[in-house]
C-alpha positions as CSV (number, residue, x, y, z in Angstrom):
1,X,120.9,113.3,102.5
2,X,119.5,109.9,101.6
3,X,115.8,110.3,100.0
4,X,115.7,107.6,97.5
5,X,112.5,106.4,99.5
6,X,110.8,108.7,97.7
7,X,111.0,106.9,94.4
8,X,109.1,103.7,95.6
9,X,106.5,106.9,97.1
10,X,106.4,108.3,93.5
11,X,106.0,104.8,91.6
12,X,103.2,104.1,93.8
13,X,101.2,107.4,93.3
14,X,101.6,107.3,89.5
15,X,100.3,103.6,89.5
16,X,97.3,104.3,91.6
17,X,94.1,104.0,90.3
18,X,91.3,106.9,90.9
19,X,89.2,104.7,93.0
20,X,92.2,103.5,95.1
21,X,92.9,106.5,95.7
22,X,89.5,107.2,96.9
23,X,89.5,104.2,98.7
24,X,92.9,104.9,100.2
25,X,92.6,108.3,101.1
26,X,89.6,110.4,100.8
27,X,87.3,107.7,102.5
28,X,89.9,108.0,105.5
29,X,89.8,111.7,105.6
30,X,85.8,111.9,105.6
31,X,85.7,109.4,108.5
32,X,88.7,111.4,110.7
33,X,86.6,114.5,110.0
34,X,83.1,113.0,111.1
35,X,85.2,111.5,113.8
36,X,86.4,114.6,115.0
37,X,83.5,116.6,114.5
38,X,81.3,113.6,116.5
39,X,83.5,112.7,119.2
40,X,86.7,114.3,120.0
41,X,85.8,117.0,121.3
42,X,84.6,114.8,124.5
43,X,87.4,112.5,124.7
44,X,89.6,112.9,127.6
45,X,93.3,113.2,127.3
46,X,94.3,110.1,128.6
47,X,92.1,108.1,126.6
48,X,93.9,109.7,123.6
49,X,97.6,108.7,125.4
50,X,96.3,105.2,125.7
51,X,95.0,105.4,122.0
52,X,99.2,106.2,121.3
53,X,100.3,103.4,123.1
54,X,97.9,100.9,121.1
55,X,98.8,102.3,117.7
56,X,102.3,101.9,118.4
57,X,102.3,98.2,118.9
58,X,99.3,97.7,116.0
59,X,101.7,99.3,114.0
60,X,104.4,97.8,114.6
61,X,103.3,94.6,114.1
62,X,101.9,95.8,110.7
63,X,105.8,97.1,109.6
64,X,106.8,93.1,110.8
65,X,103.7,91.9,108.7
66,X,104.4,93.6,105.1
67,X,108.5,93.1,106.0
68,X,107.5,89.6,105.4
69,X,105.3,89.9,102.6
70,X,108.1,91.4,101.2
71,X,110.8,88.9,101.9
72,X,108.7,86.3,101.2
73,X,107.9,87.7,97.4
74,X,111.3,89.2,97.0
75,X,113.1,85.7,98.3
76,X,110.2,82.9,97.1
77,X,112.0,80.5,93.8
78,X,107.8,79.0,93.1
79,X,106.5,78.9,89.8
80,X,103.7,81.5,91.0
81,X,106.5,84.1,91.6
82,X,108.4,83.5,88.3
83,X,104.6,83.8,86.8
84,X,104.0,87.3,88.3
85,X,107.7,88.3,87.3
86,X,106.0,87.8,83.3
87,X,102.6,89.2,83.5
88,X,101.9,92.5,83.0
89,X,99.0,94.2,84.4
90,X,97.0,97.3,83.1
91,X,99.1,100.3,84.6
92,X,102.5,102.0,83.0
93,X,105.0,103.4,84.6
94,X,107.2,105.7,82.3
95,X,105.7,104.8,79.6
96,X,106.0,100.9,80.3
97,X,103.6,98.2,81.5
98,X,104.2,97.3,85.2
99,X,104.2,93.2,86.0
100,X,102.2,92.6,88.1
101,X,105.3,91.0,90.3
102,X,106.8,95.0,90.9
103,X,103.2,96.3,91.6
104,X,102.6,94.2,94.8
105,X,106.1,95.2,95.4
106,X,104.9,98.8,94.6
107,X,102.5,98.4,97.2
108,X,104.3,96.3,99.8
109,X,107.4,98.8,100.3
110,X,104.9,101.8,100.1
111,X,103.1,100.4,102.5
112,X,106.2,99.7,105.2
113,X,107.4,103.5,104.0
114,X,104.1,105.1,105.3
115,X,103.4,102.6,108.0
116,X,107.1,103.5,109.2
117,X,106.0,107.3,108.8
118,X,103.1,107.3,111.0
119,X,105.2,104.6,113.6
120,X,107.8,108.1,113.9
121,X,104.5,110.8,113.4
122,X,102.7,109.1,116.8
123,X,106.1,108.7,118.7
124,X,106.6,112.7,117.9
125,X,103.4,113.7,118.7
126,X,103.7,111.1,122.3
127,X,107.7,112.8,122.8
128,X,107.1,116.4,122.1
129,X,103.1,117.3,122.8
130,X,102.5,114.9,125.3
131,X,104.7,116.5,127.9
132,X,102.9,120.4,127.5
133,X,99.1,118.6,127.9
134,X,98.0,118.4,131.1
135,X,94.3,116.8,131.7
136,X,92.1,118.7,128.5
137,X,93.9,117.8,125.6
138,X,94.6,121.2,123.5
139,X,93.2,121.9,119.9
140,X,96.5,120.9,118.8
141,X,96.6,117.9,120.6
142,X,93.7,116.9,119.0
143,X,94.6,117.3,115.1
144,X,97.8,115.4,115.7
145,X,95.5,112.6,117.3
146,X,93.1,113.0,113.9
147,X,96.2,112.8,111.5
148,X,97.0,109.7,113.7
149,X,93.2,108.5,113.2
150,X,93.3,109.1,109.7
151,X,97.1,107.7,108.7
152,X,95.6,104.6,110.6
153,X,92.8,103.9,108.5
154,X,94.8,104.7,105.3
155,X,97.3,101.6,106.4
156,X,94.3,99.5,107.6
157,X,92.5,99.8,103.8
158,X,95.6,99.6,102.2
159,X,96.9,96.4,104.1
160,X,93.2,95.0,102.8
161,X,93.9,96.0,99.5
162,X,97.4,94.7,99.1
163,X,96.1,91.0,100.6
164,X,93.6,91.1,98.3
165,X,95.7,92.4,95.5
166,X,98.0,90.0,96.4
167,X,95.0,87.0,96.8
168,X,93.7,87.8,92.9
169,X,97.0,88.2,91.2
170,X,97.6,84.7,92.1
171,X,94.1,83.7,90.9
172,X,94.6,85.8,87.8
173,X,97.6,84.1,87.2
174,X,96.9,80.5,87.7
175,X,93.2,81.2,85.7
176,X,95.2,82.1,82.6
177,X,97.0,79.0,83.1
178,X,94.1,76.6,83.5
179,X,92.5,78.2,80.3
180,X,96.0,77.8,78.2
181,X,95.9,74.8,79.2
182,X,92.7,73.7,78.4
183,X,91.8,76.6,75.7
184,X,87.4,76.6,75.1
185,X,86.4,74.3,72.1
C-alpha cells in the first residue's frame, strides 16, 4: 500500500512550534467544543446537510489554492526562490537545519494532505450517515459534524499561517539583503 504521505505528515509535526501547535489545533478544538456545547444541540439536520455541501466547495477551492502555492514555489526560477532555497531558518529536522524554502513546502503539502483528508472525512460522513438520519440529527451525526467544524478551523488557521509564513519569509529574506548591502556604519 502506498503511505509515503505520511512522511511530509511527520516532517511537519516534528517542525512545529509549541505555539503553532496551539494555534493549529488546541484553539480549534476549544471552539468545536464550545460550539457544540452552545449550539448544536438546536441545530436542525438539514442545516447541518447544507453546512456539508458549503464545506465541500470551500474546500475544494482551498486544495486548488495551496496546489498553486505549491507549483508556483516548486516551478518559480526568481531570485527570491533561489534565496529561500539558501536560508535556513531556526527548526531541524534529523538533526539538520530546515531552509526556509522546504518549510513552506513543509507546510504547503501538509496542508493539501489534510485539506484533502477532511474533503474525503465530509463526503463519508454525507455518503454513509446521511442516508440513516431522518429530521433530528443523531448524537453521531453530530460529532462527525464537530470533527468537520473543528478540521475546518484547523485549515482556515493554517492557510493564515502559511500566507503569512509565506508573506515574512520573503521580508526576512529581502531585509537580510538590504542590510548586506548596506551593512550599519
Amino acid at each position: 500500500m502506498y503511505i509515503s504521505f505520511i512522511h511530509p505528515l511527520f516532517d511537519y509535526f516534528k517542525t512545529l512550534k509549541r505555539q503553532e501547535f496551539v494555534y493549529e489545533w488546541i484553539i480549534p478544538i476549544v471552539i468545536g467544543i464550545i460550539f457544540y456545547l452552545c449550539l448544536l444541540g438546536s441545530i436542525h439536520s438539514d442545516i447541518i446537510k447544507e453546512f456539508n455541501g458549503y464545506i465541500i466547495n470551500f474546500i475544494a477551492i482551498l486544495i486548488g489554492f495551496s496546489i498553486t502555492c505549491v507549483v508556483i514555489l516548486v516551478g518559480s526560477e526568481s531570485q527570491n526562490i533561489k534565496d529561500l532555497k539558501e536560508k535556513d531558518s531556526e527548526r531541524k529536522l534529523n538533526n539538520k537545519p530546515v531552509r526556509l524554502y522546504q518549510l513552506i513546502l513543509i507546510c504547503y503539502i501538509y496542508s493539501i494532505i489534510i485539506e484533502i483528508f477532511t474533503l474525503v472525512y465530509v463526503l463519508m460522513v454525507i455518503l454513509l450517515v446521511d442516508p440513516f438520519i431522518n429530521n433530528q440529527p443523531s448524537m453521531t451525526y453530530k460529532y462527525f459534524t464537530i470533527g468537520t467544524f473543528i478540521l475546518l478551523l484547523h485549515i482556515i488557521l493554517l492557510t493564515i499561517r502559511n500566507i503569512t509564513n509565506f508573506y515574512f519569509s520573503f521580508w526576512t529574506v529581502k531585509k537580510m539583503k538590504i542590510l548586506e548591502e548596506y551593512p550599519a556604519n
